[in-house]
Every structure is written in C-alpha cells, then in structure tokens.
N, C-alpha and C positions, 0 to 999 in steps of 0.2 A: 666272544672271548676277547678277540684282538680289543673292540671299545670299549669293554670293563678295564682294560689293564691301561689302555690310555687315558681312560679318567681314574683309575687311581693314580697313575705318573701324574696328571696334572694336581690331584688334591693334594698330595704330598709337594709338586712344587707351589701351590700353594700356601701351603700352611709354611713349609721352610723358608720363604717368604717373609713372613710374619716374625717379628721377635717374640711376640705375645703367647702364642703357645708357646713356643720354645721354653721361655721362664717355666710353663706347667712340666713342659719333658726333663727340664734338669732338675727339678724340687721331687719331680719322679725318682727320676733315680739316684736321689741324694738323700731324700727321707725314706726312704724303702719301705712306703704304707701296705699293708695287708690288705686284699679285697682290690676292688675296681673303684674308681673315682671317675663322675661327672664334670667334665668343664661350664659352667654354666655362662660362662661372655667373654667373649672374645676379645672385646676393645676393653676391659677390665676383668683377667681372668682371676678366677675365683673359682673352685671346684664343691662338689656336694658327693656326699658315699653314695657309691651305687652297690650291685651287687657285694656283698660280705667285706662292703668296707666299714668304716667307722668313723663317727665325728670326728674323735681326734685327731685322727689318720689325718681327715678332711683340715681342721685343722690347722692341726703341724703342715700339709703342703702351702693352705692360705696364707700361712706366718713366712716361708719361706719364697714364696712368690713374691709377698708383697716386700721386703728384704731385698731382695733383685731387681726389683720392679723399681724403686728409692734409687739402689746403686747405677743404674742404667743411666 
C-alpha cells in the first residue's frame, strides 16, 4: 500500500511537471466533453474517445489544445 501511493505521488509530480498534459486538463475542464478521452502523445498531446466519448468531444478538446499550445 505504502509503495502504491508513493508512485502515484511520484506520477502526479511528474506529469505536474510537464506543461503538456496540463494543456489536456485545462481543455478538460473547459470543453466539458461527455465520455472518457485517450491522450495519445505526450510530447505533442492530442487526445482520441475512449469509453462513451465522441470524435467531436475528441475534437473540440484537440482544437483547444492546440490553441494553448500556439499561446504558450
């Protein structure tokens, strides 16, 4: 138990690390897509629908990624 929660403490400061996801968590919750989204690259994120989500979904957060990603 204790080693599971020190590697998720470490993947989280990981990724908060990273600007790159982060553009994917703020297009999260600023396009407020239905369903679950896939990130498919890291060093150029770009997402695909997973479970009960939808291209457009997918989409509208790619439009808003790459928008931020410009402004950055």
């Amino acid at each position: 138990m204790k080693n599971g929660l020190l590697l998720a403490t470490l993947l989280l400061v990981t990724a908060c690390g990273s600007p790159k996801p982060d553009l994917v968590t703020k297009c999260m919750f600023e396009v407020q897509p239905t369903g679950q989204y896939i990130s498919t690259d890291l060093d150029s994120p770009t997402v695909v629908p997973g479970e009960n989500g939808t291209q457009a979904g997918a989409d509208a957060l790619n439009e808003c990624i790459r928008q931020k990603a410009s402004q950055a």
